[in-house]
Phi, psi and omega in degrees: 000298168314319181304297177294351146286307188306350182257333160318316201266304187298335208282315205294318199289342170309308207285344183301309219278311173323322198246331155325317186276337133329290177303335174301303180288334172313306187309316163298307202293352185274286196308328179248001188221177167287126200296287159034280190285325157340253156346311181261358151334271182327292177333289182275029194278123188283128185287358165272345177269328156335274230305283194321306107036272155332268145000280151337289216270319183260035161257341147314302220288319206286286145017296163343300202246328175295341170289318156273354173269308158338295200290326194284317195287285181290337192271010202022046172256122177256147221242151167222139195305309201310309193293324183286347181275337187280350209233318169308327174296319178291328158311263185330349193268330192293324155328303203287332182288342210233132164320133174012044158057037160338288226239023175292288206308295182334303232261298163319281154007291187282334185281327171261003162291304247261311136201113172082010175259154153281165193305311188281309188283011171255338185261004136314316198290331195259351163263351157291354173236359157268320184302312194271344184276309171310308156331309156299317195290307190292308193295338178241004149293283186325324167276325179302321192280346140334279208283351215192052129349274164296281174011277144320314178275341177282346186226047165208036085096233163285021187263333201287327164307296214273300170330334183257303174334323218282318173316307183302324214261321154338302224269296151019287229281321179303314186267346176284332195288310184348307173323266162351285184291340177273316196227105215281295209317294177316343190268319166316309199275357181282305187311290215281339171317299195287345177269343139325259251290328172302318197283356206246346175264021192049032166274328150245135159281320181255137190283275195314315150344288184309324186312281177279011152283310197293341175275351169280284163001282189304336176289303165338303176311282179276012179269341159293341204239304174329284160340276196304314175314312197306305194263044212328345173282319143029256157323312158287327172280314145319345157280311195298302169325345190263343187282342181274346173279300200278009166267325194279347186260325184287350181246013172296320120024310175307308191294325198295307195293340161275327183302332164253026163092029163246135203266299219309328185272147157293170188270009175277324183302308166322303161283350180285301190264023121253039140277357211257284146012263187306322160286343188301299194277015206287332202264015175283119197259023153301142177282144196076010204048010189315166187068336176252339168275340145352255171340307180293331172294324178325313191298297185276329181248024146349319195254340190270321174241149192301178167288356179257007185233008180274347155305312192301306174300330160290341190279286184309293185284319156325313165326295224262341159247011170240285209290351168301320197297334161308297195305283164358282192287346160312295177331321202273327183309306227270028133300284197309325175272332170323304201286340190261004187261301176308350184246003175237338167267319149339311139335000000 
């Protein structure tokens, strides 16, 4: 019961730090522009380029969840695509709330215990899908930041620091999971670190018990990462999927910048400098990163929209890419736990 209070209260103050850090920026940004111009920004943002905007975001969303059903689908696990799009909406939702999007993958796990996947082939499936959505992020930076040079160096200015951290720390995470899918040992010596350390805080209880679900789990786990090396189209087909994932979120941006009435740029300008955007601020380990992609918009598309509308234009794409994802994925908590009370009363 304390446990389940102490998580309650960390879930509220994310979202307090979330919707603070928001109101702090409506505040500067009021405070320094014409509220006026601001409003009829919004008011007059054309609504097929929204819709598109949008789009953008649930064709990520659709992506999300079509990506571990693919991968269950090659795995002979059987799936129904709706529950796998429903247990990505509750990863994001959970992702977005939670310190360095911390508390998605977990929250799935149990949701897709729930049906009928195992622990190790569903926590294969979300690190063979976090291993290719990092892999899509370097790989369409390094070339987008290749192609579109000055570009880049004309608008992120001092940003350029935190875009080469933001790369290190990407590039980090590709070879730790590799680590992880290659050497059962490094993955074992993580387990049993952790089931010490839960024994010694009295969170497991029976020791030995925890021990060997978790040596089943890991067999599962690389018996599954196994599979796929085995299959290299595979492999390739879940990257590319993931590269049509990360294109579909990097190009709302576009829509927004057409959608208020800007011509100058092409849509290769745009994703280069939100793709940039998103690695920069990737290693901030706030939830959703807030306050650095804010901040970070500023930066970077400075040059791209005038000053009196570009709050609008921040507004509007933090909207379709972060808090839609709140809203969605709430939404998607209270089915999955709806459909899992009716299926336990069923029961």
């Amino acid at each position: 019961m304390k446990g389940s209070n102490k998580q309650a209260i960390k879930t509220m103050l994310n979202i307090m730090l979330i919707v603070g850090t928001f109101i702090i920026v409506i505040y500067f940004a009021l405070a320094s522009g014409d509220i006026k111009q601001i409003v009829n920004a919004l008011r007059g943002i054309h609504k097929g380029w929204l819709l598109g905007a949008i789009g953008c975001f649930m064709l990520y969303a659709f992506f999300e969840g079509f990506i571990t059903y693919a991968f269950f689908r090659f795995q002979k696990v059987k799936t129904m695509l709706s529950s796998n799009i429903t247990v990505g909406l509750v990863g994001m939702y959970y992702s977005s709330i939670t310190p360095a999007a911390t508390g998605g993958q977990p929250i799935q796990v149990y949701s897709l215990r729930k049906r009928g996947v195992s622990t190790g082939v569903s926590s294969s499936a979300l690190a063979v899908k976090f291993f290719c959505w990092q892999c899509a992020v370097l790989i369409i930076g390094i070339f987008l930041w290749a192609t579109h040079t000055d570009l880049v160096k004309a608008n992120m200015h001092g940003g350029i620091v935190f875009l080469v951290i933001g790369f290190i720390v990407n590039a980090a995470m590709v070879v730790i999971v590799l680590l992880l899918a290659i050497s059962r040992n490094i993955v074992r010596a993580i387990v049993i670190f952790a089931v010490n350390i839960g024994a010694k805080l009295r969170i497991v209880k029976d020791k030995a018990m925890t021990a060997s679900k978790a040596d089943a789990a890991l067999e599962d786990f690389h018996a599954s990462v196994n599979l796929l090396t085995k299959e290299p189209f595979q492999f390739i087909v879940l990257f590319l999927l993931s590269v049509c994932e990360v294109l579909a979120l990097m190009s709302a941006i576009y829509f927004v910048y057409r959608g208020l009435g800007m011509r100058t740029h092409h849509y290769s300008d745009l994703l280069t400098m939100q793709t940039m955007l998103h690695i920069a601020a990737s290693f901030t380990p706030l939830p959703g990163a807030s306050g650095a992609q804010e901040g970070g918009f500023y930066l970077f598309f400075g040059s791209f929209f005038p000053d009196n509308i570009i709050f609008a234009a921040m507004f509007v794409w933090r909207f379709v890419t972060y808090y839609l994802s709140i809203i969605c994925g709430f939404i998607a908590v209270l089915i999955d736990n709806a459909s899992r009370k009716n299926q336990s009363i069923r029961s």
